[in-house]
MIFI-112120 format. One line per field, with one value per residue: residue number from 1; residue in one letter; x, y, z of N, C-alpha, C, O, CB in turn. Coordinates in steps of 0.1 Angstrom, whole numbers, plus 5000, padded with zeros to 4 digits. Glycine has a CB too. Layout:
// residues N
drenkol	c(NUM:...)
kolti	c(a:...)
nxx	c(X:...)
nyy	c(Y:...)
nzz	c(Z:...)
caxx	c(X:...)
cayy	c(Y:...)
cazz	c(Z:...)
cxx	c(X:...)
cyy	c(Y:...)
czz	c(Z:...)
oxx	c(X:...)
oyy	c(Y:...)
ozz	c(Z:...)
cbxx	c(X:...)
cbyy	c(Y:...)
cbzz	c(Z:...)
// end
This chain:
// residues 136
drenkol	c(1:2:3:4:5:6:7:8:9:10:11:12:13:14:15:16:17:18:19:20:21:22:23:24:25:26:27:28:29:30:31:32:33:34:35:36:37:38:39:40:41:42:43:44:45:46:47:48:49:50:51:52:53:54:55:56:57:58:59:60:61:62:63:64:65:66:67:68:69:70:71:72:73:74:75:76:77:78:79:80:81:82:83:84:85:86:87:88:89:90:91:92:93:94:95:96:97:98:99:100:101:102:103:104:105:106:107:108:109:110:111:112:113:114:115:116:117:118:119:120:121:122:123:124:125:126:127:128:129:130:131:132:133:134:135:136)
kolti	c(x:x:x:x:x:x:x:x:x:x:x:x:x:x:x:x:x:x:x:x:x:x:x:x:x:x:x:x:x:x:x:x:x:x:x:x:x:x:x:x:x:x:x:x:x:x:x:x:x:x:x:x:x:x:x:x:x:x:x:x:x:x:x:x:x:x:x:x:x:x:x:x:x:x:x:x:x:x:x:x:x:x:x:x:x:x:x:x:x:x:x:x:x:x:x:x:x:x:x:x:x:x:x:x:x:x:x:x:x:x:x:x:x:x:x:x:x:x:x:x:x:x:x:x:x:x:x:x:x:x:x:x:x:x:x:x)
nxx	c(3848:3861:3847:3862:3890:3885:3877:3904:3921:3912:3912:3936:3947:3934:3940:3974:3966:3958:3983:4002:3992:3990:4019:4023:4013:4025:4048:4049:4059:4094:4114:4143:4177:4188:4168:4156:4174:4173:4150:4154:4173:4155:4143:4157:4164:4141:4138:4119:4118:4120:4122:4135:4124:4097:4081:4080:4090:4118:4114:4094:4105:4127:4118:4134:4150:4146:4132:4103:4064:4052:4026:3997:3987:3958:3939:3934:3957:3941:3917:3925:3934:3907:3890:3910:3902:3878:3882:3894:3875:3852:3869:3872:3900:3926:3938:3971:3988:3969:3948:3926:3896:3898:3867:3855:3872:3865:3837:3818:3831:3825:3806:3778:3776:3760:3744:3744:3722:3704:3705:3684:3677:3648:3630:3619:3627:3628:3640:3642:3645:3660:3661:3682:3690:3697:3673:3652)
nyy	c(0253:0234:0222:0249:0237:0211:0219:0238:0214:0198:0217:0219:0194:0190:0209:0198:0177:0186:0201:0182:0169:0191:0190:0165:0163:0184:0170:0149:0153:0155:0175:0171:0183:0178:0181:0205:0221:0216:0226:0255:0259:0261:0282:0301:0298:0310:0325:0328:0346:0366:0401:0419:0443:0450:0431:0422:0398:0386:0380:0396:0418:0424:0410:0407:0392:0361:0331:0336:0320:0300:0307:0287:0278:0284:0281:0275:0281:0288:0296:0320:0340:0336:0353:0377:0387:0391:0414:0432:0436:0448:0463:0466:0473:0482:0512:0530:0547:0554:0537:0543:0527:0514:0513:0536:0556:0560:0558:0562:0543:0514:0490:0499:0491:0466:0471:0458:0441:0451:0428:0423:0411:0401:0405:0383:0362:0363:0365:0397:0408:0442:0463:0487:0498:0527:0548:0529)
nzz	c(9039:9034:9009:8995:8992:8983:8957:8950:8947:8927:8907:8903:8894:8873:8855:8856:8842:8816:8808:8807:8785:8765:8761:8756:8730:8714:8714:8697:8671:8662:8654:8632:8635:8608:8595:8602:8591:8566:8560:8566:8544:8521:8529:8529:8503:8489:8495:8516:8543:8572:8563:8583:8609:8596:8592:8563:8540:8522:8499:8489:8492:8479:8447:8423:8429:8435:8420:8405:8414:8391:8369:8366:8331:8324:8302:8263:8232:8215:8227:8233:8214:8208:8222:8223:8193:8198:8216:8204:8185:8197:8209:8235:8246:8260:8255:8254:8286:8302:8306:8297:8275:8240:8227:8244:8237:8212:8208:8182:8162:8173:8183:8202:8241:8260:8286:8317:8338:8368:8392:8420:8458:8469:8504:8506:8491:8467:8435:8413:8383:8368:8343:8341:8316:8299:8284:8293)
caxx	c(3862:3862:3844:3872:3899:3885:3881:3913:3926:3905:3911:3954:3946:3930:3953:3980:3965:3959:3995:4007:3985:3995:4031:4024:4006:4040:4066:4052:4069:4103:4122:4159:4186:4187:4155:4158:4187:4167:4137:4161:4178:4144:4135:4168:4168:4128:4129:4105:4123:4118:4136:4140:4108:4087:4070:4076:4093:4127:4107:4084:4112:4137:4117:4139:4167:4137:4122:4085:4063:4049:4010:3993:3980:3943:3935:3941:3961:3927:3903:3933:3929:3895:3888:3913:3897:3866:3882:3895:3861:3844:3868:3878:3914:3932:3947:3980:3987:3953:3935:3909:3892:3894:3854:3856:3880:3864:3829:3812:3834:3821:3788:3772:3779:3745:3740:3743:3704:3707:3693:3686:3673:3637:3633:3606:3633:3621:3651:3645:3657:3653:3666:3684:3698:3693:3656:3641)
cayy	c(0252:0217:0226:0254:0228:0200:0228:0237:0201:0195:0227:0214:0180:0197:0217:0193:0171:0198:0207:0175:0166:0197:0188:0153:0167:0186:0163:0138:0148:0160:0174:0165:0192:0176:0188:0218:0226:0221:0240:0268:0265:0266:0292:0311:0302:0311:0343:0332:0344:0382:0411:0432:0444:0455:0423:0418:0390:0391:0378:0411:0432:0420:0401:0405:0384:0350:0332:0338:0309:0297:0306:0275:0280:0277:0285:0275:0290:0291:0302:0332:0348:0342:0364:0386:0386:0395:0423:0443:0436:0454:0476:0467:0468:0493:0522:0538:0544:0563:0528:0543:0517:0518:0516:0545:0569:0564:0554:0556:0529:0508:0489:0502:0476:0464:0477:0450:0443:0448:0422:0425:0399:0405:0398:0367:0353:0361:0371:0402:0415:0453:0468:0503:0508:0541:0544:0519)
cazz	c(9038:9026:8991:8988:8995:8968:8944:8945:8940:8915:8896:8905:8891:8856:8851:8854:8834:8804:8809:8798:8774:8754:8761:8747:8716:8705:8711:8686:8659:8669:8639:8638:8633:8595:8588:8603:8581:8551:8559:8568:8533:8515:8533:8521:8484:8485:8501:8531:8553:8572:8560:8592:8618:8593:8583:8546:8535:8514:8482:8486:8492:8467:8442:8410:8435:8438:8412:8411:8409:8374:8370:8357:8320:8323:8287:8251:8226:8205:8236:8242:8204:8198:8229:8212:8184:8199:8223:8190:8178:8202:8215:8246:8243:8261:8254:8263:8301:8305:8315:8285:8264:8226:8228:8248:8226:8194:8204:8172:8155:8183:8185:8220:8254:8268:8297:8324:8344:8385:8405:8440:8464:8481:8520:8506:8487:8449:8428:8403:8375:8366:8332:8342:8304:8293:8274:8298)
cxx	c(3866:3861:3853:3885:3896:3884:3893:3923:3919:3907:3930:3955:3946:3943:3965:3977:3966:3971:4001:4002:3991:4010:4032:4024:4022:4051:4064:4060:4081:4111:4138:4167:4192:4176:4154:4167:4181:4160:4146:4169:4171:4142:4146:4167:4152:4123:4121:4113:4121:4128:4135:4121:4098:4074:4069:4091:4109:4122:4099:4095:4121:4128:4124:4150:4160:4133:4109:4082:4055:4037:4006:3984:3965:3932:3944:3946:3948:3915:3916:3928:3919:3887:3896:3908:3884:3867:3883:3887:3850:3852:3874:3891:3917:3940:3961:3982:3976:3948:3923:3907:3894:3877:3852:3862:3875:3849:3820:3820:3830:3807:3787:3771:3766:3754:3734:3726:3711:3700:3699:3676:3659:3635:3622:3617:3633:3635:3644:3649:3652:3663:3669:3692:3689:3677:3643:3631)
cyy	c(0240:0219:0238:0245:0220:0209:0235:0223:0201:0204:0224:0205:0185:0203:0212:0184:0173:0197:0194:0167:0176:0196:0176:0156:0171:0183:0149:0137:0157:0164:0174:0174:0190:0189:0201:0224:0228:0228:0254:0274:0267:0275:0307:0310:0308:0326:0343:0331:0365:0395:0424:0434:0451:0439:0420:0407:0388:0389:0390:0422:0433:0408:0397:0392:0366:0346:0330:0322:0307:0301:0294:0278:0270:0276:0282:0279:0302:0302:0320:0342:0346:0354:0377:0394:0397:0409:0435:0445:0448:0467:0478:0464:0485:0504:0534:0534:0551:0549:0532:0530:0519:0523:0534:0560:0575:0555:0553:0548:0518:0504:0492:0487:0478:0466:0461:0450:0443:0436:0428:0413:0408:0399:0387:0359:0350:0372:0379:0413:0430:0455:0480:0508:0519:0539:0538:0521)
czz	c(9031:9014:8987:8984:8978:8956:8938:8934:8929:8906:8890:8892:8875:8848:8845:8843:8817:8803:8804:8784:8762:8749:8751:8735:8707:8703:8707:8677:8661:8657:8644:8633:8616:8589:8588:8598:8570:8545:8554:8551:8525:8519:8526:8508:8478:8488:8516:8542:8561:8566:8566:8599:8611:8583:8571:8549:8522:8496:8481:8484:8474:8459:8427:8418:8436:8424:8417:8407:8395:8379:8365:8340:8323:8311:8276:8244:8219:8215:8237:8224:8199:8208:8227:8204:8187:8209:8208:8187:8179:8208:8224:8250:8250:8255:8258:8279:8306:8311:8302:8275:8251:8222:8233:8240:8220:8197:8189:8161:8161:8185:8207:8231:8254:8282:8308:8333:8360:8388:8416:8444:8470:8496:8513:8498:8472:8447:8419:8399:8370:8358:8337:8327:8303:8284:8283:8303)
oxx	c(3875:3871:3852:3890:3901:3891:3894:3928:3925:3903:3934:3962:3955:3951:3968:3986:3972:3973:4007:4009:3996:4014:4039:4034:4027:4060:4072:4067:4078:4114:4144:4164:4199:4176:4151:4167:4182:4159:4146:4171:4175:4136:4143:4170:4151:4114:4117:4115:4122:4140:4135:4110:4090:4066:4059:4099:4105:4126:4098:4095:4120:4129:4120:4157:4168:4130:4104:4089:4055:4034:4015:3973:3962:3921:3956:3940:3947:3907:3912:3920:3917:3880:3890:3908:3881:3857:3876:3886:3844:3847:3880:3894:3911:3951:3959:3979:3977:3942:3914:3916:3891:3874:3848:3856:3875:3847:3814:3815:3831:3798:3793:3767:3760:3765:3724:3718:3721:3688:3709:3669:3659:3641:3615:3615:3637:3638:3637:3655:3640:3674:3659:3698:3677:3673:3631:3624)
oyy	c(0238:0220:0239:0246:0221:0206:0239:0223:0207:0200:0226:0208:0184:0202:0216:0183:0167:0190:0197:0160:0172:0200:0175:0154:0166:0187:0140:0127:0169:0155:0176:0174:0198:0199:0209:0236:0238:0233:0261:0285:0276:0281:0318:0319:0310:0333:0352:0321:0374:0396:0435:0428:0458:0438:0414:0408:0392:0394:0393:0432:0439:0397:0387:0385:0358:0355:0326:0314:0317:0300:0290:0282:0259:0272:0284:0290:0314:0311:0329:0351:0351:0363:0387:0406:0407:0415:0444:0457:0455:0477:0489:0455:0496:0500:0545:0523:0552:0550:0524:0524:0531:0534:0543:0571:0587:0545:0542:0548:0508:0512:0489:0476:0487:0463:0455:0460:0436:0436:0433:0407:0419:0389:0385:0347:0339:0382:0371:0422:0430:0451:0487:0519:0520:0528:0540:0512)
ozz	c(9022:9007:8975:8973:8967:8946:8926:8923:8920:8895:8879:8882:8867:8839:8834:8834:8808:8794:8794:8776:8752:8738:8741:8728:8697:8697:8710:8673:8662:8649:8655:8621:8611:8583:8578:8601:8564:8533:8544:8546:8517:8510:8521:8500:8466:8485:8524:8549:8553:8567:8561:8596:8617:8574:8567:8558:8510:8485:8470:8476:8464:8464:8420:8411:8439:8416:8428:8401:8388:8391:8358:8342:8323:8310:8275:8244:8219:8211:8243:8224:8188:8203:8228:8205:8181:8211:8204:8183:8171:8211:8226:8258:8247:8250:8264:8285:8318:8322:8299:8269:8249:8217:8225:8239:8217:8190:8187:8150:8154:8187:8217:8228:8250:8287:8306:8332:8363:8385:8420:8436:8474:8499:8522:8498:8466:8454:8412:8405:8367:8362:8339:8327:8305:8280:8282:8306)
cbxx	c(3869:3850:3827:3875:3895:3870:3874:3915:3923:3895:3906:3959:3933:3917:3958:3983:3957:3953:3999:4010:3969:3992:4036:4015:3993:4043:4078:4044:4062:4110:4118:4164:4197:4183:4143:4159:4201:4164:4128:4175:4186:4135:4131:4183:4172:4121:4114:4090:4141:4117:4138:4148:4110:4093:4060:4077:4080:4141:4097:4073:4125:4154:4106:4146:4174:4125:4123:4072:4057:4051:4002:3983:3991:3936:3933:3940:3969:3919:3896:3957:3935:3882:3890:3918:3896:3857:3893:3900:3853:3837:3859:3871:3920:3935:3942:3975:3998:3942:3930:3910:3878:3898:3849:3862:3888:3882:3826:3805:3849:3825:3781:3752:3788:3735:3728:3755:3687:3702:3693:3679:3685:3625:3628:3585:3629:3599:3661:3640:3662:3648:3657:3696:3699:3707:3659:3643)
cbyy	c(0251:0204:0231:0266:0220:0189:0237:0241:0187:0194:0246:0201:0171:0212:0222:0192:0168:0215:0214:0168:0168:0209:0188:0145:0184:0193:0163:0135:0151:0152:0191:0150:0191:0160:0184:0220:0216:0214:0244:0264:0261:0262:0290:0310:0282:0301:0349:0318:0334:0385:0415:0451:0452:0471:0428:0434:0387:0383:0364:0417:0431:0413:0400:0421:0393:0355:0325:0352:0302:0279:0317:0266:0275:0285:0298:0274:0283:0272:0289:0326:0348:0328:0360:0382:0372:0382:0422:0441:0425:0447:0480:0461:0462:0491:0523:0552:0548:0572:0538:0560:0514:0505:0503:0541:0568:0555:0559:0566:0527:0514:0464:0509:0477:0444:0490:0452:0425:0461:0403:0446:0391:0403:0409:0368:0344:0368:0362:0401:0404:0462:0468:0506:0502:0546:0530:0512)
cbzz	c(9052:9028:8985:8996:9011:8967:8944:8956:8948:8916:8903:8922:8898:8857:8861:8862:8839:8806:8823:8805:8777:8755:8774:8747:8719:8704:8726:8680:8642:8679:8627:8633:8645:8591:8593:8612:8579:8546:8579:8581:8529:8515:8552:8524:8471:8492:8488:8534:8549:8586:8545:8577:8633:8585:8583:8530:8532:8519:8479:8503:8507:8472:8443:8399:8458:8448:8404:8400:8418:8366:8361:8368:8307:8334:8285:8246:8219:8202:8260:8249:8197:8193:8241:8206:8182:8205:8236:8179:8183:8210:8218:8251:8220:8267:8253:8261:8309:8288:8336:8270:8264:8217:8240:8255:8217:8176:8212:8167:8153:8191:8178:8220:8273:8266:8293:8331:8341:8396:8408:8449:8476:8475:8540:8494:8494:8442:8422:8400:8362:8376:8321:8357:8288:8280:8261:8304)
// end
């Protein structure tokens, strides 16, 4: 009866202690009815805000009404048309709304793709490489 007794207390005690601990934790930083005003208006000129119980977001719904954000330019003018350059070359320039390649269309204006090699891993840990082009 005793060791049910202290195990209660002691499970009381925990408890309570947890219980203000996590209380502490979130009322360090207390935001002030400013702040919360400003979030709120970012969140309206941004869109992040819900648009109704299905989970999307008013920037998903309506995004011609948001601006989008910028992509970052990760390439040069120069690196952008010589890959250009080199898709016309070969080919790989789409066509129409089909999704078809130029390569594709009009294969023989087209020098032939290499044929990528599979790897696969072995259970010992040796990487190789096997040729599946055509011929091999």
């Amino acid at each position: 009866m005793k060791t049910n007794i202290l195990s209660v207390v002691t499970l009381s005690v925990a408890t309570l202690f947890a219980g203000q601990a996590m209380a502490a934790s979130s009322m360090n930083t207390p935001e002030t009815a400013q702040e919360v005003r400003t979030e709120l208006l970012q969140a309206v000129q941004s869109g992040d805000m819900l648009a109704g119980n299905n989970g999307l977001q008013l920037n998903d719904v309506r995004p011609d009404l948001y601006k989008q954000p910028v992509a970052a330019i990760t390439k040069s003018s120069a690196q952008v048309r010589s890959e250009l350059a080199l898709a016309v070359k070969t080919g790989n320039i789409t066509v129409g709304e089909s999704g078809a390649q130029q390569n594709e269309i009009n294969a023989d204006k087209y020098p032939a793709q290499p044929v990528p090699a599979a790897t696969y891993a072995m259970t010992s840990n040796v990487t190789r490489t096997i040729d599946i082009s055509p011929g091999a």
